[in-house]
C-alpha positions in Angstrom: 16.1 12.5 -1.3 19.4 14.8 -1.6 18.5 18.5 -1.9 15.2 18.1 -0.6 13.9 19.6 2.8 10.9 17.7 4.5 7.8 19.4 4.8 7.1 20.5 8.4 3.5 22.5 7.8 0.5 21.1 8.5 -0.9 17.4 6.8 -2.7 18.6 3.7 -6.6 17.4 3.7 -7.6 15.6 0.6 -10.3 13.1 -0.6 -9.9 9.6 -0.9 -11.3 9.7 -4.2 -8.9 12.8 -5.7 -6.2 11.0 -4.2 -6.7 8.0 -5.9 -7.1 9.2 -9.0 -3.7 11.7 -8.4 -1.5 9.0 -7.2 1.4 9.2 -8.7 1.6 13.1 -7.9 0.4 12.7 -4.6 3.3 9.8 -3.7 5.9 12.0 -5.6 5.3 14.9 -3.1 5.3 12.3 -0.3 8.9 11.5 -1.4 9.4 15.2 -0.5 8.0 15.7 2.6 4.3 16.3 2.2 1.9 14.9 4.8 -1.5 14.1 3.7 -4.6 13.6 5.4 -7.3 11.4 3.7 -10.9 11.9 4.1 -14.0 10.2 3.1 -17.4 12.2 3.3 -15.7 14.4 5.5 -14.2 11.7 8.3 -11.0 11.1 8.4 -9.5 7.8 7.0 -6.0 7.6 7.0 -2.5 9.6 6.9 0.3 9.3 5.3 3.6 10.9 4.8 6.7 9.5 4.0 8.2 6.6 6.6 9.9 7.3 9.7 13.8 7.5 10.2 13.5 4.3 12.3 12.3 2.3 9.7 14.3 -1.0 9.3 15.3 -2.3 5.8 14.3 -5.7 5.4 17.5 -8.2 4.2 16.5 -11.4 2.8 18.2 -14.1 3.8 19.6 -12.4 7.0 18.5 -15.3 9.6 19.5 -18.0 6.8 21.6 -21.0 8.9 20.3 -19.5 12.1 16.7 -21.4 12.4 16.9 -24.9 12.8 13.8 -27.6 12.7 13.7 -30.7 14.7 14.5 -33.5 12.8 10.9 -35.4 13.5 9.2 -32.1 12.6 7.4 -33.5 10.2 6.1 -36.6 12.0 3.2 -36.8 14.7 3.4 -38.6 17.8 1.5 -42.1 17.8 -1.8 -41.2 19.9 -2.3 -38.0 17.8 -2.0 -40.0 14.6 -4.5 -42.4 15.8 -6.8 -40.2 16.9 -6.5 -38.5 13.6 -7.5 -41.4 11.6 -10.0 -42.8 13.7 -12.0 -40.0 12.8 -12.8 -39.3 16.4 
């Protein structure tokens, strides 16, 4: 996000159960920086924080004309067939 610095304190502990029902605020100050730490009955669960700078966009359609099938792809080879419906 422009103008706003990441948080570089310490993950914040919170329950599962307040985080859940805090959401919305809780993923807002993700977007800024926030780390979070998420417990349940005192054990820890999960992190999260916002992703890594590493993180690769997905682009659909990006490998489109490069993947080619076989043209018999779809048929089977004689003895597997037969095996098949002999029920063997």
């Amino acid at each position: 996000m422009p103008g706003s610095r990441p948080n570089t304190s310490s993950p914040r502990r919170v329950g599962v159960r307040e985080f859940r029902g805090n959401l919305t605020s809780f993923l807002k100050q993700v977007q800024e920086g926030q780390r979070f730490v998420l417990t349940s009955h005192h054990k820890v669960v999960a992190e999260i924080g916002p992703p890594s700078a590493d993180v690769a966009v997905r682009k659909p359609g990006a490998l489109r004309g490069k993947i080619k099938m076989s043209d018999d792809f779809d048929s089977l080879p004689a003895d597997i067939l037969s095996t098949m419906e002999d029920g063997a």
